[in-house]
C-alpha positions in Angstrom: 0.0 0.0 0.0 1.2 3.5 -0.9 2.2 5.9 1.7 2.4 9.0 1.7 4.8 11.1 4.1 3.5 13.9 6.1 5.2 16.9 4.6 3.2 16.0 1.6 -0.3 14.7 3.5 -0.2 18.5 4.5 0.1 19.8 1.1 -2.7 17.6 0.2 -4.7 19.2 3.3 -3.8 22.7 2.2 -5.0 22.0 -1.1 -8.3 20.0 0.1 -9.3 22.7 2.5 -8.7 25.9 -0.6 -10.2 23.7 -2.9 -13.4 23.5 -0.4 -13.7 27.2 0.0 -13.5 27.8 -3.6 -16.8 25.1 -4.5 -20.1 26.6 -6.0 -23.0 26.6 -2.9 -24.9 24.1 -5.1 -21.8 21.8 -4.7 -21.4 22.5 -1.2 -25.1 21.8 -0.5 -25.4 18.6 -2.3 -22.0 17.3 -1.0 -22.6 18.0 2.3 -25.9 16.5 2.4 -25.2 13.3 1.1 -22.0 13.2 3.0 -24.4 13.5 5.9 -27.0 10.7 5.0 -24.9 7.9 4.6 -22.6 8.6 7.8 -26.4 8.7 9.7 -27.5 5.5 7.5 -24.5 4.2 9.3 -24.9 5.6 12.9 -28.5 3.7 12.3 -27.2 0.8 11.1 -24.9 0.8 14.1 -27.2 1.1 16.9 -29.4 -1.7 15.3 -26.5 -4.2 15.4 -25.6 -3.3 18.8 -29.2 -3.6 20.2 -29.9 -6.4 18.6 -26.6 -8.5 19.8 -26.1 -7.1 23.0 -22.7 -6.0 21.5 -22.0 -2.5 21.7 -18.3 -3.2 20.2 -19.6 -4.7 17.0 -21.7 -2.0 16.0 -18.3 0.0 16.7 -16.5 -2.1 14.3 -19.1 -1.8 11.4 -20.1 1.6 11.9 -17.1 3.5 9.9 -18.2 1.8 6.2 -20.8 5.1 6.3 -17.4 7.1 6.7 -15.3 5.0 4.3 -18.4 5.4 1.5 -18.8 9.5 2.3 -14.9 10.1 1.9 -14.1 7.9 -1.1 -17.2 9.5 -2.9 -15.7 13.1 -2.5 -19.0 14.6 -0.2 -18.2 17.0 2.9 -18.6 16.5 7.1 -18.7 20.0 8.9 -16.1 18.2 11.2 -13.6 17.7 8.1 -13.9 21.2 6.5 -13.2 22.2 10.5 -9.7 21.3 10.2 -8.7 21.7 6.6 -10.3 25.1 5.4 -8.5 27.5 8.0 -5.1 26.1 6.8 -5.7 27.4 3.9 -6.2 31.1 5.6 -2.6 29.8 7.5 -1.1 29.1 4.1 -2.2 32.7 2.5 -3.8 30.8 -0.1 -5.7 33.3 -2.9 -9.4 33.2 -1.8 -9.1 32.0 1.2 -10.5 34.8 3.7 -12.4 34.4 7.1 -15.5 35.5 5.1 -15.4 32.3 2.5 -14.4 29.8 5.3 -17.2 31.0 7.3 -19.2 30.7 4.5 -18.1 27.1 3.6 -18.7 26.3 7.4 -22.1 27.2 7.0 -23.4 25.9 4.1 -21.9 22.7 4.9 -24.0 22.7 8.2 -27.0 22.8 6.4 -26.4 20.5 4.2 -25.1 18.6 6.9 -28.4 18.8 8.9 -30.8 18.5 5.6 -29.2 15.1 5.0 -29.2 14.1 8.8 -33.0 15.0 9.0 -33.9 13.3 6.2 -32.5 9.8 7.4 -34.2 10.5 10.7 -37.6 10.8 9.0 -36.6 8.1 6.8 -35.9 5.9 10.0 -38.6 6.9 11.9 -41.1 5.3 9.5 -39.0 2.4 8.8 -38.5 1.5 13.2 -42.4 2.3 13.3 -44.3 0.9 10.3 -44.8 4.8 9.1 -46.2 5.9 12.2 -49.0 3.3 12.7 -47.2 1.0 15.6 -44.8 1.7 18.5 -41.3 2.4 17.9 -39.1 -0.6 17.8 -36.6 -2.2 19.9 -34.2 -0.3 18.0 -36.2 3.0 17.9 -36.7 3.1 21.8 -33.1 2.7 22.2 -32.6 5.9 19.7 -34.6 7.1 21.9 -32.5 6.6 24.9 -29.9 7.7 23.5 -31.3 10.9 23.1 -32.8 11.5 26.3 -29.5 9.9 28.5 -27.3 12.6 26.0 -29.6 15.7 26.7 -31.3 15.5 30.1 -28.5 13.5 31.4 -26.3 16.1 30.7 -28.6 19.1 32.2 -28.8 17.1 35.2 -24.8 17.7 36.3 -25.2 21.1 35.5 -22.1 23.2 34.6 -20.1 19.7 35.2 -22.5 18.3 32.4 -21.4 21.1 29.9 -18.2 20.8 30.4 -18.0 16.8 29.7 -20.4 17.7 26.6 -17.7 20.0 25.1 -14.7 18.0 26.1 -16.6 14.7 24.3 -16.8 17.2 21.1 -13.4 17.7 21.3 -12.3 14.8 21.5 -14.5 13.4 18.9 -13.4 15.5 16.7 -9.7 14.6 17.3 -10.3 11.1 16.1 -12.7 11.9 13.4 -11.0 14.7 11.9 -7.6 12.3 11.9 -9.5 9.8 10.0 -10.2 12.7 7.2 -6.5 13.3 7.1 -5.7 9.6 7.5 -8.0 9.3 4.2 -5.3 11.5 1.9 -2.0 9.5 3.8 -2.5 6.4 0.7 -3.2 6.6 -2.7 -4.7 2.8 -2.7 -8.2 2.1 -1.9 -7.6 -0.3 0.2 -5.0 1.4 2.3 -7.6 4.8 2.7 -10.1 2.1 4.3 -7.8 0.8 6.7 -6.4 4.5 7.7 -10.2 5.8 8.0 -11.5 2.4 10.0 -9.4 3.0 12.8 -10.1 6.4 14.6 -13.5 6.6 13.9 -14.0 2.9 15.0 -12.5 4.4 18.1 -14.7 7.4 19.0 -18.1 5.8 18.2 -17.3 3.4 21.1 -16.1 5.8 23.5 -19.5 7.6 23.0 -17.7 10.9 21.8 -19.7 14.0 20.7 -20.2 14.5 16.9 -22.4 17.1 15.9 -23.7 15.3 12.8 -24.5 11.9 13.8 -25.9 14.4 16.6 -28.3 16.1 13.8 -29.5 12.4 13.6 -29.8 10.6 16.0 -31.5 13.3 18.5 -34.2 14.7 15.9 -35.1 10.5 15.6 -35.2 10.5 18.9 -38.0 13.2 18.9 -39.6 12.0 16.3 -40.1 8.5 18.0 -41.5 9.7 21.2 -38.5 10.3 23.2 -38.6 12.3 26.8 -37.0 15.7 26.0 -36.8 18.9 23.9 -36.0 20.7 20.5 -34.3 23.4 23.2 -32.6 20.6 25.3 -31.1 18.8 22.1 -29.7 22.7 20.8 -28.6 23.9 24.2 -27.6 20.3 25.8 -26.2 18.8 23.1 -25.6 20.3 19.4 -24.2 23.8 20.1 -21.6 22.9 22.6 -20.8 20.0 20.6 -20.2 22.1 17.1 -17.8 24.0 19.3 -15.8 21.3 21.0 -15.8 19.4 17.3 -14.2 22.4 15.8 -11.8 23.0 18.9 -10.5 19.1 18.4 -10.1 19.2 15.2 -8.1 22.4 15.0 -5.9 22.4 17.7 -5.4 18.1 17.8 -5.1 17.6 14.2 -5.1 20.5 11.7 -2.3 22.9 13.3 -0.1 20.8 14.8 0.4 18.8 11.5 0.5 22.2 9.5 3.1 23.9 11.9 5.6 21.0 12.3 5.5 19.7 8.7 4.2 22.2 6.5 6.5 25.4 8.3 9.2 22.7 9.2 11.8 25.0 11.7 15.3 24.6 11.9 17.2 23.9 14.7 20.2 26.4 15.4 22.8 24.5 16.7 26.5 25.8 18.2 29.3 24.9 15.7 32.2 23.8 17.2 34.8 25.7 18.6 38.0 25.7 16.4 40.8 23.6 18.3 43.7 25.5 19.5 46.3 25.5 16.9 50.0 24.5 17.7 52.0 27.6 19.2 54.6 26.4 16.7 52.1 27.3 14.0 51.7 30.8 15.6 48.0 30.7 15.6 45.5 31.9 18.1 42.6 30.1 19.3 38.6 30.6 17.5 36.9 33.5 18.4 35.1 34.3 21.5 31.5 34.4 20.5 29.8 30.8 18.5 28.9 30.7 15.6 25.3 29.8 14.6 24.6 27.2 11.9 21.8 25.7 10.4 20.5 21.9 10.9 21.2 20.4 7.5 17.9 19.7 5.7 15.7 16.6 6.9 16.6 13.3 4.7 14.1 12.6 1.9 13.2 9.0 3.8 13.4 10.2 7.0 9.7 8.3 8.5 
């Protein structure tokens, strides 16, 4: 499998994230939207498997195919464009300004959410024979899942805010280095792999991610569940838009960007000249060091 080394990855971010801000709104909308759908077709997928086995793990194990399928079909998560669209405001790229990322940020939200809904309506009426029976196994526990990630949050007050945002961050960490992970191979198979692995990772942990968020909480509504349009916003999606765009920032964007794509050089002391034989008549090196430059990094340094 082809690999390929980070000072490159990071060109390849630099150019994913300018490319993003200079996209048409129609293509933003429509990759963003179906970006959204089949990473909540997944998240639904998920939840049945682990309700139905009793094995929360396995449904952690399959649910990253919806991620695998969104990436390797080109569409857009708000969490991805989080990291890669301010390097290109770092890299002084032409376009890129605070007004077009914020732009990109928020048509990519709504498509986000217009792709989430739709599964969740689409769900809703598959767990519940369109309405006519009670939800099923499956629905009710959407349903918990909504209510124990809302109310259960509200009840720790200030405490329960605070593990809300740190879950977005962290979420976003993994998620956002399994976007980056996705540009590290040029083979299909090795992408897969890469991707599998971190977002395996925070689905089972129970991390915050806004857009399986967009899903799972207005299903949760929609099938009956014991809490609020206001509890999912201000217990749940807000903080967790901000903690997903804090993780993948500051855990994934910029430290890759500052240490391989503005790679600093070390200044290191050159060695003092020996003292030369007082038969030669010469004196000794000068007082104050000289400063030279680390010698560029090898080609296949890993």
């Amino acid at each position: 499998m082809s690999y390929v080394k980070p000072a490159e990855l990071v060109t390849r971010m630099v150019d994913a994230g300018a490319y993003k801000l200079q996209m048409s709104t129609r293509d933003t909308l429509i990759r963003s939207f179906m970006g959204a759908a089949l990473l909540t077709i997944a998240a639904a997928f998920a939840v049945t498997v682990s309700t139905n086995t009793g094995q929360p793990l396995l449904g952690a194990l399959l649910f990253p195919v919806g991620f695998v399928m969104l990436y390797l079909l080109g569409y857009d998560l708000l969490t991805g464009v989080f990291t890669l669209t301010p390097l290109a405001l770092l890299d002084r790229r032409p376009g890129a300004t605070l007004g077009s990322m914020f732009r990109n940020w928020g048509l990519v939200f709504v498509g986000n959410f217009g792709g989430a809904f739709m599964v969740a309506i689409l769900m809703a009426v598959y767990f519940t024979y369109g309405f006519a029976t009670e939800p099923s196994a499956v629905g009710h526990a959407i349903g918990e899942i909504g209510h124990g990630r809302t109310v259960g949050y509200a009840d720790h007050g200030a405490a329960g805010m605070l593990t809300l945002f740190i879950r977005g961050v962290l979420c976003n960490w993994m998620v956002s280095t399994g976007v980056v992970l996705a540009m590290i191979s040029d083979n299909v198979l090795g992408k897969i792999v890469a991707m599998w692995l971190p977002i395996m990772l925070f689905f089972y942990m129970g991390f915050e991610h806004s857009i399986v968020n967009m899903f799972l909480f207005p299903s949760g509504l929609l099938l009956g569940a014991d809490f609020t349009i206001m509890d999912y916003l201000i217990w749940n999606e807000i903080p967790t838009v901000f903690g997903n765009l804090v993780g993948g920032l500051l855990f994934v964007g910029l430290p890759l960007y500052l240490t391989h794509g503005r790679t600093s050089t070390r200044k290191v002391r050159a060695p003092r000249a020996g003292r030369i034989s007082a038969a030669r008549g010469q004196v000794g090196a000068p007082k104050q060091p000289v400063l030279a430059d680390r010698v560029a990094e090898p080609a296949n340094a890993g």
